[in-house]
C-alpha positions in Angstrom: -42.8 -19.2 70.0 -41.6 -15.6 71.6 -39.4 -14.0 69.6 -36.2 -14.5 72.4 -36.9 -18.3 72.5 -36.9 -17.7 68.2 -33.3 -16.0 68.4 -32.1 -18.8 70.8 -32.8 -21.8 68.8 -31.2 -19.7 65.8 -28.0 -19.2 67.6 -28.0 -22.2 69.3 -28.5 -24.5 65.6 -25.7 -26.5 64.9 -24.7 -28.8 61.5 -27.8 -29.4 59.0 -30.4 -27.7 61.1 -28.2 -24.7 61.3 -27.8 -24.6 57.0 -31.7 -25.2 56.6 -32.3 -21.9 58.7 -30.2 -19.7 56.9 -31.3 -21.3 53.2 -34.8 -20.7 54.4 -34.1 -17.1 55.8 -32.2 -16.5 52.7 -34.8 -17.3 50.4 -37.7 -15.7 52.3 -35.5 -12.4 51.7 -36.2 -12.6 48.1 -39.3 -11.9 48.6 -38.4 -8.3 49.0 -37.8 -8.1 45.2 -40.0 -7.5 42.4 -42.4 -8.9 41.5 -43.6 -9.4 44.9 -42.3 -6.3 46.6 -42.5 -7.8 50.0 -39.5 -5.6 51.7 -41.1 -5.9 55.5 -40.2 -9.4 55.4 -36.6 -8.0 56.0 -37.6 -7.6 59.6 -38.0 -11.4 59.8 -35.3 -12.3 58.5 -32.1 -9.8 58.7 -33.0 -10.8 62.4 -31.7 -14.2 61.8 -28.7 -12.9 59.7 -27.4 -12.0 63.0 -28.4 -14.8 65.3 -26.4 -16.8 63.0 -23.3 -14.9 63.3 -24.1 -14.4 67.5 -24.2 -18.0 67.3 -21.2 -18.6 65.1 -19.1 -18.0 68.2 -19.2 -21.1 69.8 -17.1 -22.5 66.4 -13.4 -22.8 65.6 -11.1 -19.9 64.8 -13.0 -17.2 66.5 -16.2 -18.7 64.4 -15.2 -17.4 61.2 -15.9 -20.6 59.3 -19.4 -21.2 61.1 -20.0 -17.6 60.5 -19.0 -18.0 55.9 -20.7 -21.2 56.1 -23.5 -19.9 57.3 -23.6 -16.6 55.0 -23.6 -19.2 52.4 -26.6 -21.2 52.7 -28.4 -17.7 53.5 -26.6 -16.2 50.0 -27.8 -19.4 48.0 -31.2 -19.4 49.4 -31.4 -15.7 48.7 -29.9 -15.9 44.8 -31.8 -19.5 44.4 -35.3 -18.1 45.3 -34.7 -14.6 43.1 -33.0 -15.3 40.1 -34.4 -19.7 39.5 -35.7 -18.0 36.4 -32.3 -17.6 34.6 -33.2 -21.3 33.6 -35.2 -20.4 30.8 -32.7 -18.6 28.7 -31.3 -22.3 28.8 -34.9 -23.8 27.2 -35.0 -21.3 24.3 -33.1 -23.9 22.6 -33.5 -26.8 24.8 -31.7 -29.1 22.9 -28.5 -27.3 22.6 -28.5 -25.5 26.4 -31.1 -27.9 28.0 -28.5 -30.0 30.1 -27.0 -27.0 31.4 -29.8 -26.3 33.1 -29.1 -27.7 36.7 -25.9 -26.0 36.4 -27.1 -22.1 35.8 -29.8 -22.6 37.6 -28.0 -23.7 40.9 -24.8 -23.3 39.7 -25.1 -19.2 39.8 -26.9 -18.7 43.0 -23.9 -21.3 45.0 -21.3 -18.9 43.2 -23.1 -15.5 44.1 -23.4 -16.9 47.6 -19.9 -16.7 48.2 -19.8 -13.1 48.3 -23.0 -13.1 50.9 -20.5 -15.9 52.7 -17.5 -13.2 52.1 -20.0 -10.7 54.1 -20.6 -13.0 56.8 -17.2 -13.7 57.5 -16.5 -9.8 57.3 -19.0 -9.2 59.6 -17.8 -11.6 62.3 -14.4 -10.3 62.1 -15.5 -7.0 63.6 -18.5 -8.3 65.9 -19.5 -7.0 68.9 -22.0 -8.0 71.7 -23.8 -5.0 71.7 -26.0 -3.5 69.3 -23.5 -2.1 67.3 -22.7 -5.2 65.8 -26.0 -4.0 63.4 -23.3 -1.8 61.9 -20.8 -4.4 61.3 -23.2 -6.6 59.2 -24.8 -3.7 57.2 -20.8 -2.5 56.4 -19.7 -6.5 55.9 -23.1 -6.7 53.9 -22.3 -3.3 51.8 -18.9 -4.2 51.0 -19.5 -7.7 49.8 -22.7 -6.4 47.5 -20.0 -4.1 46.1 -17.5 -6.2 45.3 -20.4 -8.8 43.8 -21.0 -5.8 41.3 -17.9 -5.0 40.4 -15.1 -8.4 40.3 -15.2 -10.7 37.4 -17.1 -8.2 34.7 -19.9 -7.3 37.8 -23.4 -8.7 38.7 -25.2 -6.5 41.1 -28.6 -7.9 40.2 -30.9 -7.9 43.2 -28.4 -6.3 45.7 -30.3 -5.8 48.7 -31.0 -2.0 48.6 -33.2 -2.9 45.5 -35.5 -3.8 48.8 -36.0 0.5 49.4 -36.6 0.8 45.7 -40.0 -0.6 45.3 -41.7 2.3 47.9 -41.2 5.1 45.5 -41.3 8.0 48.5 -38.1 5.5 49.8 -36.2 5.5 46.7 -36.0 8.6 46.2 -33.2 8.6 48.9 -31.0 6.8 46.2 -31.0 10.4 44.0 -28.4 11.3 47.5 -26.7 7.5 48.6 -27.4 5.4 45.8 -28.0 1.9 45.5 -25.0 0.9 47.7 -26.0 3.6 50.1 -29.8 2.1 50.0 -28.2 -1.7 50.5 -26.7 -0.1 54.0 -29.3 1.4 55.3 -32.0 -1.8 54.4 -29.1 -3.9 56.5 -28.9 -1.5 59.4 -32.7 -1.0 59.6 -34.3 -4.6 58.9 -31.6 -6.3 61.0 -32.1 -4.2 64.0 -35.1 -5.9 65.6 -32.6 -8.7 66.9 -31.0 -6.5 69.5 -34.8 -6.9 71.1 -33.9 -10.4 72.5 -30.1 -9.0 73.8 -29.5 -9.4 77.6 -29.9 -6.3 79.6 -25.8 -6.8 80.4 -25.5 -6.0 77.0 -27.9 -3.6 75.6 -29.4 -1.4 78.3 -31.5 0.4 76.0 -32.9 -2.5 73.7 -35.5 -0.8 71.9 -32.8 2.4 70.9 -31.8 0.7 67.7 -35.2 -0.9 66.2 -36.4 2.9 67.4 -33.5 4.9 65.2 -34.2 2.4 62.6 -37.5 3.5 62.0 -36.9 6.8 62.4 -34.8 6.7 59.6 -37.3 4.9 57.6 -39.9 7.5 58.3 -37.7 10.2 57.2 -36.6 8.7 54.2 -40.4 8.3 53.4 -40.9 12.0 54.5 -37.9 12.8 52.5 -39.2 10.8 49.2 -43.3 12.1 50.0 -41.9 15.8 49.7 -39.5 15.4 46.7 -42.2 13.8 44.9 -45.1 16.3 45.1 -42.5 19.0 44.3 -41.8 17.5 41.2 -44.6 17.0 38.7 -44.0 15.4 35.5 -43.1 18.0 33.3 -43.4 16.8 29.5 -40.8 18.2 27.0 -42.7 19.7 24.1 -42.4 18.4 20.6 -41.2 15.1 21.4 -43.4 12.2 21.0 -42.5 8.6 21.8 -43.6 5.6 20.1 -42.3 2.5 21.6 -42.4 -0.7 19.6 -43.4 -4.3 21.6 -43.4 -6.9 18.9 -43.5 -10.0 21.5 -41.8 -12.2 19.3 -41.0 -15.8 20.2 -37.2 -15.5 20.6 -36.1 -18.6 18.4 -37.4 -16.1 15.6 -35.1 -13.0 16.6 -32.3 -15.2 15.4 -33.5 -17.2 12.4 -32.7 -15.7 8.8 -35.6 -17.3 7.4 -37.9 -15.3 9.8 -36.5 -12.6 8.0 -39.7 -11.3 5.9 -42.3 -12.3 8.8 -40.1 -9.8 11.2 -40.1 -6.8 9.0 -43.6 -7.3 8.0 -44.8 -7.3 11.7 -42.3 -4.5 12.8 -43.6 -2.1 10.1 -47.2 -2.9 10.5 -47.3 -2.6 14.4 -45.2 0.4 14.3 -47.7 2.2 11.8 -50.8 1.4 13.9 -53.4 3.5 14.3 -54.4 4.1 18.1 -57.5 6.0 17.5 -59.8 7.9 15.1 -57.5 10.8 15.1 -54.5 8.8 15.2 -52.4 8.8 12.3 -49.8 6.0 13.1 -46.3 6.7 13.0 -46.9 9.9 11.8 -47.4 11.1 15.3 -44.7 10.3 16.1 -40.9 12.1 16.4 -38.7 9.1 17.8 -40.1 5.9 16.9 -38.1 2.9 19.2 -37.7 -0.7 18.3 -36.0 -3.3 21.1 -32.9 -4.8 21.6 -31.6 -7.0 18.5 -34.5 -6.3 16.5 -33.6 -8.3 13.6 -32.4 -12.0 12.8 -29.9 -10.2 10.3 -27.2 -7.3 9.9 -29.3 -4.4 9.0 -27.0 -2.6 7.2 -26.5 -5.2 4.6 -30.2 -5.8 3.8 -30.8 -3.1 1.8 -34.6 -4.2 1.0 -34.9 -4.0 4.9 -33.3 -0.5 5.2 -35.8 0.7 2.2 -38.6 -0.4 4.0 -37.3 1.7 6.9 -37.1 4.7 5.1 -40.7 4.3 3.7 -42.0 3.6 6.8 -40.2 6.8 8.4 -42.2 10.0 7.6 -39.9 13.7 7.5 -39.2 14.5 10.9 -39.1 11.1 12.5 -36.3 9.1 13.4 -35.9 5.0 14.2 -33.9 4.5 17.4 -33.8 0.5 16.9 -31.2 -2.5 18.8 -29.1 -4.8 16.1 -26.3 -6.7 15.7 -23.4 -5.0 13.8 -21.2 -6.5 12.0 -17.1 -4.9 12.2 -16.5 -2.4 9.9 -13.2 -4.7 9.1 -15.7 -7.8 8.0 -15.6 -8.1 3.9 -19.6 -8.3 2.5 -20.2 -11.5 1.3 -17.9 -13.6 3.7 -19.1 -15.1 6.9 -18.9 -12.3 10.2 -16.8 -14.2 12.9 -17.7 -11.8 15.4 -19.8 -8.7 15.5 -21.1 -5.8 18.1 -24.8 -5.9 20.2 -25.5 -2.2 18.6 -27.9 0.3 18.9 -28.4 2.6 15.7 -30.3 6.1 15.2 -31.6 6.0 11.7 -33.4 9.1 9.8 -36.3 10.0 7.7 -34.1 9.0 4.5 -32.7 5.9 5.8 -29.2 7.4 6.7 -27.6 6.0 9.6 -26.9 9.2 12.1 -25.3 7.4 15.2 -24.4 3.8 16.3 -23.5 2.9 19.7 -21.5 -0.5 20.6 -22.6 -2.5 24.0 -20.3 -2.0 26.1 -20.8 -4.3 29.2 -21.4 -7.5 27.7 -22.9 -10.4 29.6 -20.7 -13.0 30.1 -22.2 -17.1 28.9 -24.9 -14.6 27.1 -22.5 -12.6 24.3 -19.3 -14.0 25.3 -17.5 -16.8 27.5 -14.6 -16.6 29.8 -11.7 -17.8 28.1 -14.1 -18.1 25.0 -11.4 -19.5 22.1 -10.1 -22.6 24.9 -14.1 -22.6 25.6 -15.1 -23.1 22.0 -12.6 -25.5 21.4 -14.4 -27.9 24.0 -17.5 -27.7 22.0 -19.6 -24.6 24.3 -20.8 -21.5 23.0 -22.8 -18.8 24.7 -26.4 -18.3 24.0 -26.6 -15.9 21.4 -24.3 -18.6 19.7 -22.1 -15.8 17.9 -19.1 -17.5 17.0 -15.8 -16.0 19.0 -18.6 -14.0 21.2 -19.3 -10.1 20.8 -16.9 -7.3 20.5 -17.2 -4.9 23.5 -17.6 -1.4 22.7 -15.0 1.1 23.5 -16.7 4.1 24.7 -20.2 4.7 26.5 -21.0 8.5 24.6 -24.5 10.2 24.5 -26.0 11.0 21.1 -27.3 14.0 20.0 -30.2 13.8 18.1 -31.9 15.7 15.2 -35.4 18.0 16.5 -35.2 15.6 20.3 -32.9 16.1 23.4 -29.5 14.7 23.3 -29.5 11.0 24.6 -28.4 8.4 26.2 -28.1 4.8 24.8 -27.8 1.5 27.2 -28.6 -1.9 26.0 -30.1 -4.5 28.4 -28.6 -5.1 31.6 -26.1 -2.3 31.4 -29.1 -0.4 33.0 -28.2 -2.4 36.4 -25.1 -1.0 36.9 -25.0 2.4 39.3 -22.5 5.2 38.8 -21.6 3.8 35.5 -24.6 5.3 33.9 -23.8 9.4 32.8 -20.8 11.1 32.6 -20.7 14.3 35.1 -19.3 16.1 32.0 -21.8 15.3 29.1 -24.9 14.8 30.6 -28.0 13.6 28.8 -31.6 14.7 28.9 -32.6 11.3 29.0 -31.6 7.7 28.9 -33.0 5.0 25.9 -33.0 1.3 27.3 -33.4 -1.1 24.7 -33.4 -4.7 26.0 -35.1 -8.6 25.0 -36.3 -9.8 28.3 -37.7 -12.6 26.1 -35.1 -14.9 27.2 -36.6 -15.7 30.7 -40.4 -15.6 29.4 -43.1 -14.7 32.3 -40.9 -14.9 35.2 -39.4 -12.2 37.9 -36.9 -11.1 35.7 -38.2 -8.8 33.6 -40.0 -7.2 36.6 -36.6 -7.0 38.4 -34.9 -5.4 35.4 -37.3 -2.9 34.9 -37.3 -2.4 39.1 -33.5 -1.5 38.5 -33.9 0.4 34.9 -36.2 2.9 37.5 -33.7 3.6 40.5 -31.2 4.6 37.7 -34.1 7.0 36.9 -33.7 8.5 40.6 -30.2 8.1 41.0 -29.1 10.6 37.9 -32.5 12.2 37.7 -33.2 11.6 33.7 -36.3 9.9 32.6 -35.8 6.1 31.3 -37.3 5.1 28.3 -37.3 1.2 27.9 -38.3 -0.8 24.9 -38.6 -4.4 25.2 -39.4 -7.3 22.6 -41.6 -8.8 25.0 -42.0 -6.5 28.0 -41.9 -4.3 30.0 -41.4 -1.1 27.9 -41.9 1.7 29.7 -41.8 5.4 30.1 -39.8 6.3 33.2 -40.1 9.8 34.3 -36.8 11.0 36.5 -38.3 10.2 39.8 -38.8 6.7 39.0 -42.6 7.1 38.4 -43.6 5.3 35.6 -45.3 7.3 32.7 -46.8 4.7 30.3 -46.3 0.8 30.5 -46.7 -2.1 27.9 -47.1 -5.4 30.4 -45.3 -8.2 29.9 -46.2 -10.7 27.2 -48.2 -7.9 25.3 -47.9 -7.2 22.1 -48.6 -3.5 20.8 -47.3 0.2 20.6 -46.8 2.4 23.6 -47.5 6.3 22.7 -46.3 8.9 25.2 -44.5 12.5 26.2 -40.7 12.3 27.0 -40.9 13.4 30.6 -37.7 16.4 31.2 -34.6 15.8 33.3 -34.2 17.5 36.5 -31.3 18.9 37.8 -28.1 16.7 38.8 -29.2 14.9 41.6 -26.6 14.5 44.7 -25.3 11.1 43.5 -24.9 12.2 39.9 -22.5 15.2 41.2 -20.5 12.9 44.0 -21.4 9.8 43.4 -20.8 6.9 46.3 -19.2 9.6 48.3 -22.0 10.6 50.6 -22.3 6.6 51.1 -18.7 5.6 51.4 -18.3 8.1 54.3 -21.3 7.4 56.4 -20.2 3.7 55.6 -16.4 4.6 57.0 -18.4 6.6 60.2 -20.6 3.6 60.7 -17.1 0.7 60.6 -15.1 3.3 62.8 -18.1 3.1 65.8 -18.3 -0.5 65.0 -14.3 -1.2 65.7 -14.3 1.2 68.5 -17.1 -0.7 70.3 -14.9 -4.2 69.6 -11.9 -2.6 71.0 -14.0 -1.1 74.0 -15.7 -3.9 74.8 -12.3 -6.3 74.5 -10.6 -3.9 77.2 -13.6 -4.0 79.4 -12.6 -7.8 79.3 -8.6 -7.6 80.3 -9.4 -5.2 82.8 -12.3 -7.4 84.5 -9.8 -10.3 84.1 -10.6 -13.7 83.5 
């Protein structure tokens, strides 16, 4: 089948036919994401993003509903195919969560799809019929990914810029535009190959856009190719990491009675010995532990502090995840609520810094109207009884003998522009996060994928500890220093890589992107407006 006679059957679809092509474009785009990486298969099907819309036309009210309708089986094809593997959060505790299971896993990608639907229908509003109706789907497509990560607590997971992100010469554009910048230009550059099939009446030069297109690519790689080999790794001296992957089963991070078995294997994996002239944690400066580390409040296991302290030589400290109880809770009584927390702890066993999770995930820490919620018998998965208490401030911590940092806690790593403050910056960023939940699946690979364009995008190293993977060393180009794979258990020892200056997007943020974005809607309505005066002055 030629590619014209392709397009024509796309915009010619009607009813079922019509939803099967856009679900199966959709989730062909998800391919694009880790851990497959795929992003030329965007040049298949963007293509049919737009035949869809050509062809929505032909429908009721200017094709508007045709054209949200169709958005929508391309938005649940495209959430369906890359995130299925929510799901097994749900079978960590089957039998509580297990029926729910249809729900999040289908439930989430037809509710996501809306916004792709919302783009859709955006896009149609300000078609054209010539090829600059490529700019009215990557600013439709831009606006809706935007408001998908920021309405109703935010989501941005696997917004379509993420595409650029796994080249690292083409990230390297996001330290100037950003993810939301990067999610325009993959639209305006994938989709371009369907102006190829346009009649000559309305594209004279056919091949202009697919040829700008990869222009653009090719300097964003020559862009990325130069930035990188100016940049070396440079190691800041003094520090050593050592990162803790304990890879335990995750019913055990939240039983009590695991108590003893957790310690035990924390403190002998993070005292192991890597080589004859190893001499375990007593190489190290900043020793890290994941996300929720323990299936108890830390501070009121004193045994469990002790053993910290012991295990801690002079000079060393414990960056380590836990769940804090409020400072308000009486010891002894049962903890209603509590905070997702990460604490700095010393040689001695003092506690130098705690910071409180901010962005919490919502049916993970807390539930949407989560008092009416719990009164019809649901809870969310971490099953803490009125959810978790947000944090108040996002602060970086300054830290004895190691560069000031910066503390995020699972997937508040995914959110852009929320990461530094442009008036306390840090030298580097400490992710802690239990990707446990969804076992060996594409999420973890997806979360890291994301945890490394914030790396490029503020231009600090990322270091990640994970329970079960992937902890990694992230230096501030996105290149990653030292890995511990998924499923692994063992100790990751490495340099903390130095920050480079603010990047671009660090100082302006989703400026540079928001005005190319306005430039690129402005041609796009003048074109519509041209091209509806070209038709009252040729009459009907």
């Amino acid at each position: 089948m030629t590619l014209t006679r392709l397009a024509h059957s796309v915009v010619l679809s009607w009813g079922w036919r019509r939803a099967a092509i856009a679900f199966a474009a959709g989730a062909a785009s998800a391919l694009a994401m880790p851990p497959f990486g795929l992003w030329p298969v965007l040049f298949l099907t963007l293509p049919v993003a737009v035949w869809l819309i050509d062809g929505a036309g032909a429908g009721k009210l200017g094709g508007w509903p045709t054209a949200a309708l169709s958005g929508w089986w391309f938005g649940f094809g495209y959430f369906l195919a890359g995130l299925y593997w929510i799901g097994n959060a749900l079978l960590v505790d089957a039998r509580t969560f297990g029926w729910l299971l249809p729900f999040a896993v289908a439930g989430l990608p037809a509710g996501l799809a809306i916004f792709m639907a919302l783009g859709f229908l955006l896009a149609r509003l300000i078609w054209t019929k010539d090829a600059s109706r490529i700019l009215s789907l990557a600013v439709a497509l831009t606006a809706s990914e935007w408001l998908r990560g920021h309405l109703l607590t935010g989501f941005p997971w696997n917004a379509l810029g993420y595409a650029l992100s796994n080249p690292l010469a083409l990230a390297q554009t996001a330290s100037l535009i950003g993810l939301w910048g990067l999610t325009f230009l993959t639209v305006a550059i994938f989709a371009s190959p369907a102006v190829l099939v346009d009649e000559k009446s309305m594209t004279r030069h056919r091949w202009l856009a697919p040829a700008l297109a990869l222009l653009v690519l090719a300097i964003m790689a020559a862009y990325g190719g130069v930035r990188l080999a100016g940049a070396p790794t440079r190691l800041v001296e003094g520090v050593k990491l050592r990162i803790m992957q304990p890879n335990l089963p995750q019913d055990a991070k939240f039983n009590y009675g695991a108590k003893a078995e957790v310690m035990r294997k924390y403190l002998a994996l993070s005292d192991r010995s890597t080589g004859p002239q190893s001499q375990g944690v007593r190489d190290a400066t900043v020793l890290i532990w994941p996300e929720s580390a323990f299936p108890f409040f830390l501070t009121r296991e004193a045994d469990a502090m002790a053993q910290i302290a012991n295990l801690l030589p002079e000079g060393t400290i414990l960056i380590t995840g836990g769940v804090r109880p409020p400072d308000s809770a009486p010891p002894g009584q049962p903890v209603r609520r509590a905070y997702n927390s990460i604490y700095v702890i010393d040689h001695d066993g003092s506690i130098l810094s705690v910071y409180d999770k901010l962005h919490l995930v919502p049916f993970g820490e807390f539930l949407p109207f989560q008092s009416t919620m719990e009164m019809l018998g649901f809870s969310q998965l971490t099953k803490v009884q009125g959810g978790f208490i947000p944090g108040t401030r996002r602060r970086p911590i300054d830290l004895p003998r190691t560069p000031r940092m910066l503390p995020l806690i699972c997937y508040e790593a995914i959110f852009p522009g929320e990461i530094t403050s442009r008036d306390e910056r840090p030298a580097w960023i400490v992710n802690l996060t239990n990707d446990g939940w969804f076992g060996n699946s594409p999420g973890p690979y997806q979360h890291l994928q994301q945890a490394r364009l914030r790396a490029i995008e503020e231009g600090l190293p990322v270091v990640r500890a994970a329970n079960t993977g992937i902890s990694a060393v992230i230096d501030p180009l996105g290149r990653i220093v030292a890995q511990l794979g998924l499923g692994a258990e063992g100790i990751l020892d490495a340099a903390l890589p130095q920050p480079l200056a603010p990047t671009v997007y660090n100082r302006a943020g989703d400026v540079p992107a928001g005005l190319f974005i306005a430039a690129a809607l402005a041609v796009a309505l003048r074109r519509r407006m041209t091209g509806r005066s070209r038709r009252t002055l040729s009459g009907p």
